[in-house]
C-alpha positions as CSV (number, residue, x, y, z in Angstrom):
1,X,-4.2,-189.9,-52.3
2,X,-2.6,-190.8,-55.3
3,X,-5.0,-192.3,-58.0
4,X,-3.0,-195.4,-58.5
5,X,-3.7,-196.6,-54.9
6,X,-7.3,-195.5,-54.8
7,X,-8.1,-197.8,-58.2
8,X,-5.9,-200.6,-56.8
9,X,-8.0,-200.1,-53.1
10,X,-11.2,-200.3,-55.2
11,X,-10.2,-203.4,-57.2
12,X,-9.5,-205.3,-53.9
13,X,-12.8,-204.3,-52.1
14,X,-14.9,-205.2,-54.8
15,X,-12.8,-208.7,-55.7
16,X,-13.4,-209.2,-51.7
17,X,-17.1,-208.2,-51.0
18,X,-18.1,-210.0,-55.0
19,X,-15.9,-213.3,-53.7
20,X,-18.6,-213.4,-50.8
21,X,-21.8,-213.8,-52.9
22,X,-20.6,-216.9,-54.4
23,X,-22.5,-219.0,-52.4
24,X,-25.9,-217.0,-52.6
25,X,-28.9,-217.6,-54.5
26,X,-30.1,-215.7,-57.6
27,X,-32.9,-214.0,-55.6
28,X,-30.3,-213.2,-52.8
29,X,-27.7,-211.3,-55.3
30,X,-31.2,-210.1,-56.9
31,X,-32.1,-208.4,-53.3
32,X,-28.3,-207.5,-52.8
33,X,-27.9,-205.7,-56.2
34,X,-31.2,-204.0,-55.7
35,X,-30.5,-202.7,-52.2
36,X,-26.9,-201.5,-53.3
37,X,-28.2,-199.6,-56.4
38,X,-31.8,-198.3,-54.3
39,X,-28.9,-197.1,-51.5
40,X,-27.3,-195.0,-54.2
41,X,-30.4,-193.4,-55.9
42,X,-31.7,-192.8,-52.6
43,X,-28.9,-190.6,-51.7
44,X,-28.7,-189.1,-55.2
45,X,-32.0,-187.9,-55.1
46,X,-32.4,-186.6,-51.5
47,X,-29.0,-187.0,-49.7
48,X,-29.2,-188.1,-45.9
49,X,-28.9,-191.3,-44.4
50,X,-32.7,-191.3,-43.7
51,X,-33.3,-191.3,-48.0
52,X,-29.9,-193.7,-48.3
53,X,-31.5,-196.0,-46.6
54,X,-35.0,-195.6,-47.3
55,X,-34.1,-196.4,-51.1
56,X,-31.8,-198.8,-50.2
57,X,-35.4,-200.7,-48.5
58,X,-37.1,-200.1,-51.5
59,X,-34.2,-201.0,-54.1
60,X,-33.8,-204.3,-51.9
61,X,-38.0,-205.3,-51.7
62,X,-37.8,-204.5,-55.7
63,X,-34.8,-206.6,-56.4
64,X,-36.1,-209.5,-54.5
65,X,-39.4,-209.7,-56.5
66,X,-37.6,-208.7,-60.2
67,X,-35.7,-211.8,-59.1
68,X,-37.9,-214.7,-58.2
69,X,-37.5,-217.8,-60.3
70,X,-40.5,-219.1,-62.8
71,X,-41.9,-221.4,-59.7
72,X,-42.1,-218.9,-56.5
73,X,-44.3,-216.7,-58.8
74,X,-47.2,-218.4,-59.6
């Protein structure tokens, strides 16, 4: 595949899926961003979907916490 039309493919996924969190809250793209980057280390570390996904859970439970407002922590 030619490298022009795999950048251009990866400019209009990403445009598409990030046009869809617009309407979340800052704990739900906290809990999105943290399940997406978990996802990766998981299969970085261990490869598999079993570790993918497994990090992906943790990455996700981390990034919901790391994102709570001032009010829901107390």
């Amino acid at each position: 595949m030619d490298i022009f039309k795999l950048v251009s493919t990866a400019i209009l996924l990403s445009t598409i899926v990030l046009s869809g969190c617009s309407g979340m809250s800052h704990q739900q793209k906290g809990t999105a961003a943290g399940a997406a980057v978990g996802g990766v280390a998981g299969n970085l570390l261990c490869g598999g979907v079993l570790c993918t996904g497994a990090g992906a859970v943790v990455g996700g439970v981390i990034g919901h916490e790391v994102s709570k407002d001032d009010e829901d922590k107390r």
